[in-house]
C-alpha positions as CSV (number, residue, x, y, z in Angstrom):
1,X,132.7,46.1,103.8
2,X,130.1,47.7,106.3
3,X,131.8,50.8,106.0
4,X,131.8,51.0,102.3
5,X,128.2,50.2,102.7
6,X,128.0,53.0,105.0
7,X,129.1,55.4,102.8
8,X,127.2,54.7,100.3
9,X,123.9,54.7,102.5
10,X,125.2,58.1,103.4
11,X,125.6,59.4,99.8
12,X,122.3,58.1,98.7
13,X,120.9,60.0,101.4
14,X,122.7,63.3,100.5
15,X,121.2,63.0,96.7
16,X,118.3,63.3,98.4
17,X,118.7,66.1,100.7
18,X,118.9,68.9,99.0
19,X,115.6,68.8,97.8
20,X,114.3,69.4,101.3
21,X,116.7,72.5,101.3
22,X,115.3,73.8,98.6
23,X,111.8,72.7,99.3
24,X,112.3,75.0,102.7
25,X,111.0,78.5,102.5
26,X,112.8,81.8,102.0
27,X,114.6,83.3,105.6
28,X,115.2,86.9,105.5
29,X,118.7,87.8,107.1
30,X,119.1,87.9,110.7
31,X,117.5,91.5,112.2
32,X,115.8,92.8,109.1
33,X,113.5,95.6,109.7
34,X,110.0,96.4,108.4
35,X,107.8,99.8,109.1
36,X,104.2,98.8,108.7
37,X,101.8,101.7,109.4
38,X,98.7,101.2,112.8
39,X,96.0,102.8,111.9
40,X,94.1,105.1,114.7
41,X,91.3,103.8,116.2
42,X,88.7,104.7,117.8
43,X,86.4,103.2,120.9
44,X,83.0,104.3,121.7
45,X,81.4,103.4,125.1
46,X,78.0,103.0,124.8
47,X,75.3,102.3,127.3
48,X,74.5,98.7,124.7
49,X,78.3,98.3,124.6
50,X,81.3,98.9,123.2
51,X,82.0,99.6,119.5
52,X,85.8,99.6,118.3
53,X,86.8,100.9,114.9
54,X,89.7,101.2,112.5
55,X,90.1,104.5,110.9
56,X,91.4,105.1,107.5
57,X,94.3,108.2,108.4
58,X,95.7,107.6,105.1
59,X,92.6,106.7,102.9
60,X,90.3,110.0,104.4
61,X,92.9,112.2,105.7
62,X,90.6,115.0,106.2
63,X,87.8,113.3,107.3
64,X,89.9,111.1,110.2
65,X,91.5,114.6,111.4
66,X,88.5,116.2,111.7
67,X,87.2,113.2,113.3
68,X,90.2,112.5,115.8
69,X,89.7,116.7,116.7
70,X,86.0,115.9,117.8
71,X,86.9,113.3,119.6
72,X,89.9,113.8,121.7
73,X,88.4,117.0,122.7
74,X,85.2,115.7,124.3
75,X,82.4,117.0,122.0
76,X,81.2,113.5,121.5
77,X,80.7,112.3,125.1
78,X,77.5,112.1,125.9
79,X,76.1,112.8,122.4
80,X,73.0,109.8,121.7
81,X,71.7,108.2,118.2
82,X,69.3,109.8,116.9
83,X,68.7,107.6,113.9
84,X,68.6,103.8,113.5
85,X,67.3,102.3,110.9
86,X,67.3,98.2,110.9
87,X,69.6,97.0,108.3
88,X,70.9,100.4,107.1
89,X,72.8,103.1,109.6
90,X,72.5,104.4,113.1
91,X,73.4,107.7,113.2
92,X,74.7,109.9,115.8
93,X,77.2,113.2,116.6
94,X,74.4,115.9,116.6
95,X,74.6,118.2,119.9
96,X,71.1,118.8,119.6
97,X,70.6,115.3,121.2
98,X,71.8,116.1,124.4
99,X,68.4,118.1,125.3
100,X,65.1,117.4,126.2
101,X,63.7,117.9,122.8
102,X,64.1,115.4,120.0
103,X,62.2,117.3,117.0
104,X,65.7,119.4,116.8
105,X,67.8,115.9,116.3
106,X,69.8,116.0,113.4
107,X,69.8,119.4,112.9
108,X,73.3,120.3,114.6
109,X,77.0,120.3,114.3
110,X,80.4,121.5,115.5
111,X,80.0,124.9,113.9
112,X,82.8,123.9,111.2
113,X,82.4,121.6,107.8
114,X,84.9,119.6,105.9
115,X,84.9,119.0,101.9
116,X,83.5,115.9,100.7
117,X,86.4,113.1,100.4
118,X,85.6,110.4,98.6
119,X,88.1,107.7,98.1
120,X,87.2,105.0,95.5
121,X,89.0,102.2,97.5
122,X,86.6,102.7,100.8
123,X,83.5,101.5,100.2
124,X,80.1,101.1,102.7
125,X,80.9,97.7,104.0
126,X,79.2,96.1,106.9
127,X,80.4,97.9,109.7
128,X,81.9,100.8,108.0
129,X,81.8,104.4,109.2
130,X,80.4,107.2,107.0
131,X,80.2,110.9,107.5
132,X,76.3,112.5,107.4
133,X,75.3,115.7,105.5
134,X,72.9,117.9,103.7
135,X,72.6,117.7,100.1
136,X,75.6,120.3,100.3
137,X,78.4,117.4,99.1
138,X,80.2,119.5,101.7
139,X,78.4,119.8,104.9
140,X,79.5,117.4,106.9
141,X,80.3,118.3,110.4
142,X,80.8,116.4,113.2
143,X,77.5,113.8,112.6
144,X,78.4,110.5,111.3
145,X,76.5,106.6,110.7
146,X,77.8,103.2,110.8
147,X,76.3,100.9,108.5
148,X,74.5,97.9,109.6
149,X,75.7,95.6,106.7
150,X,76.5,96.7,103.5
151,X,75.3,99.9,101.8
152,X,76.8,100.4,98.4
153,X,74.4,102.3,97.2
154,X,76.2,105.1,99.3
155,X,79.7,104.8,97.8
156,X,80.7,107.9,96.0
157,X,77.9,110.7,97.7
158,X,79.3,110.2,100.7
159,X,82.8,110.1,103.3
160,X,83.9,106.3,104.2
161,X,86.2,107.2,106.7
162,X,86.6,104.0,108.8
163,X,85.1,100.2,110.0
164,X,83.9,98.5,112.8
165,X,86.7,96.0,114.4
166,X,84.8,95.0,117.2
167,X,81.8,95.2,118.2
168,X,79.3,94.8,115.3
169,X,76.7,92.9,117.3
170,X,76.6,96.1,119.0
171,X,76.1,98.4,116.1
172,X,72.6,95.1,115.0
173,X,71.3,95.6,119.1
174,X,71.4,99.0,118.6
175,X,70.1,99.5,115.0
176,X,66.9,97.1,116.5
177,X,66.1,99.0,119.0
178,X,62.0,100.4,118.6
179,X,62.0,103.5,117.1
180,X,58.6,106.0,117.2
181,X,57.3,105.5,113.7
182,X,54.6,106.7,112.8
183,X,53.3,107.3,116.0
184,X,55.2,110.2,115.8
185,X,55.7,110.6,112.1
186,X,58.6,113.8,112.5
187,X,60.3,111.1,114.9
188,X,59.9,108.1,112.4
189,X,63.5,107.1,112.6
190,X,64.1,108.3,116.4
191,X,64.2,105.7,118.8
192,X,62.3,105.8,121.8
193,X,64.7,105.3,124.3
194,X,68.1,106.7,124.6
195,X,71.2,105.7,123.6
196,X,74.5,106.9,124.3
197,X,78.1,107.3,123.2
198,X,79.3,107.6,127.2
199,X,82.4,108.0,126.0
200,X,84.1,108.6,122.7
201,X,88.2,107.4,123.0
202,X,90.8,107.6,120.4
203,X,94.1,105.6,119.7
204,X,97.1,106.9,117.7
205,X,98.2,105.5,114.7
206,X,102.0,105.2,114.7
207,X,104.7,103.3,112.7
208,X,105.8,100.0,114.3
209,X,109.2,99.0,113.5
210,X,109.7,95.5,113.9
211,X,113.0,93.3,113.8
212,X,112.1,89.6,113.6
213,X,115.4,88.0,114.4
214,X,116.1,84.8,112.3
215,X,113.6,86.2,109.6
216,X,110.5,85.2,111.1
217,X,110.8,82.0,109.8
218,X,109.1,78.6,111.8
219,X,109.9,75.3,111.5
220,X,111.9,74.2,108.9
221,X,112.5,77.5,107.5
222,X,113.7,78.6,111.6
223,X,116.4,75.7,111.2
224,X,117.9,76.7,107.8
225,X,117.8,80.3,108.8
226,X,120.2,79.5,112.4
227,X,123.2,80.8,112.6
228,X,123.1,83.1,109.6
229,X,122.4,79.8,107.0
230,X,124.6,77.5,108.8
231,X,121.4,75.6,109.6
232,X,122.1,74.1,105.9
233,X,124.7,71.7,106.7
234,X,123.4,70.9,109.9
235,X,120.5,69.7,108.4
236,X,122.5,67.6,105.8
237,X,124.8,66.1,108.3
238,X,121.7,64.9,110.6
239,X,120.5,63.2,107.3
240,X,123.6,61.4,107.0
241,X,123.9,60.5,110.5
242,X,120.5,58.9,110.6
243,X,120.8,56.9,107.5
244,X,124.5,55.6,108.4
245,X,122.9,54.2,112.0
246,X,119.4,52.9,110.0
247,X,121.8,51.6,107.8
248,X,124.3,49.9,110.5
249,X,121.2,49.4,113.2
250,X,118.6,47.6,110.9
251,X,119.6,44.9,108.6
252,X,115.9,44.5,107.3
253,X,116.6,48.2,106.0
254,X,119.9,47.2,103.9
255,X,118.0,45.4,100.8
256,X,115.9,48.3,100.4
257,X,118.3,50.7,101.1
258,X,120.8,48.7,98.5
259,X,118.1,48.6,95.8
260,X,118.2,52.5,96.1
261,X,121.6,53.1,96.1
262,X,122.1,51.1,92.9
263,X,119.2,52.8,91.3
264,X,120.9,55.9,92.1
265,X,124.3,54.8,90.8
266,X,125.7,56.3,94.3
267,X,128.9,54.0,93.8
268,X,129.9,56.1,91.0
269,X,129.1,59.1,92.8
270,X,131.1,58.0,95.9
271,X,134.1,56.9,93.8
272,X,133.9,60.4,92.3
273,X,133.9,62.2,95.7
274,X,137.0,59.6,96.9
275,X,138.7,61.2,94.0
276,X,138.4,64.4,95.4
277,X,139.9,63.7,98.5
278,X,143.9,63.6,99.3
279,X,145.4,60.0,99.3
280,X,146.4,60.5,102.7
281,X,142.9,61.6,104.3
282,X,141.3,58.6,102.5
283,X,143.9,56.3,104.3
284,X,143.3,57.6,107.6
């Protein structure tokens, strides 16, 4: 009689496992591959800090190159800002500003321009990176601003190229620093003491291929996914395991557990799986 009970405990209990199988979430096959692109970025030592920022290689291929050229080679060591304006940019990349006088600020470049690239989807967000130039659409060099918050009144006349990662307190300290305004009304913008990009560093962007064994999955979804989906039945035959011993173990659980079974109709459903099963197994 237990045992019959038993069984029935135990098919009650498989009715109701499969919907945690299917409740469980998707699990890629063991080893699959996926190539997600890095980005380059870029980190500039600065005597306030240090500002690190993504760069958009695919979004402004031009402008990143031309960039990544600057940089690698040195030009921008030891170049300072020589605009800031609170709540708009802080500008930098001119040459000039690595003299003794400031009224030529702004004026310089790297001897070469680039065309304008504008790419709808890159915008002037808080912290992003924007290329400077004359009212030539394209003029710009090798001087570029990062925007201290958001300045989309700038999207579409000029270059977004990249955005701040870390570091954006950085790019507020500096963009409140005391300029000379109009004490010195051709330095209006210039601030008064110097600050410089020490050191101007650039990281690669490169494909990572990465194989997540299992698919990824956690939890549940790890469990299912073991040993290429044979997690399944495991997790089924722990289900039936536990009810047959709550079933055997707790006699305050059998009413309950019998109420549930009959709303079910498991009987029927066990008779039909006895059915199934050779005369001589069932016997044994």
């Amino acid at each position: 009689m237990r045992r019959r009970g038993v069984l029935a405990a135990a098919a009650a209990l498989l009715l109701l496992a499969p919907p945690l199988a299917l409740a469980a979430p998707a699990v890629a096959d063991p080893g699959t591959s996926t190539s997600v692109y890095e980005n380059s970025t870029v980190t500039i030592d600065t005597n306030f800090g240090v500002i690190v920022a993504m760069l958009y290689d695919e979004g402004a291929p031009i402008t990143v190159s031309n960039f990544i050229n600057l940089s690698v080679s040195g030009f921008y060591d030891g170049i300072k800002f020589h605009r800031i304006i609170d709540n708009f940019v802080i500008q930098t990349g001119d040459p000039n500003s690595k003299d003794n006088n400031p009224y030529n600020d702004g004026m310089g470049g790297s001897g070469t321009t680039i065309p304008l690239e504008i790419n709808e989807n890159l915008t002037h967000e808080d912290g992003a990176f924007g290329m400077a130039r004359s009212n030539d659409p394209n003029s710009a060099s090798s001087q570029f601003y990062i925007c201290d918050g958001p300045q989309h009144q700038l999207d579409g006349n000029y270059a977004v190229f990249g955005i701040v990662i870390e570091g954006i307190e950085v790019v507020r300290t500096i963009a409140s620093q005391p300029t000379w305004g109009y004490k010195r009304p051709l330095l209006m913008d210039h601030p008064i003491g110097d600050i410089v990009m020490n050191r101007v560093t650039i990281a690669y962007g490169f494909w990572n291929n990465a194989t997540a064994p299992g698919g990824g999955s956690g939890g549940l979804g790890a469990i299912l996914g073991a040993a290429g989906g044979a997690g399944v039945p495991l997790v089924l035959i722990g289900v039936l395991v536990l009810g047959g011993a709550v079933y055997c173990a707790v006699p305050k659980a059998r009413p309950p557990m019998r109420r549930a079974i009959d709303r079910l109709q498991v009987p029927r459903v066990v008779k039909a799986i006895r059915s199934k099963i050779p005369t001589r197994l069932r016997r044994a």
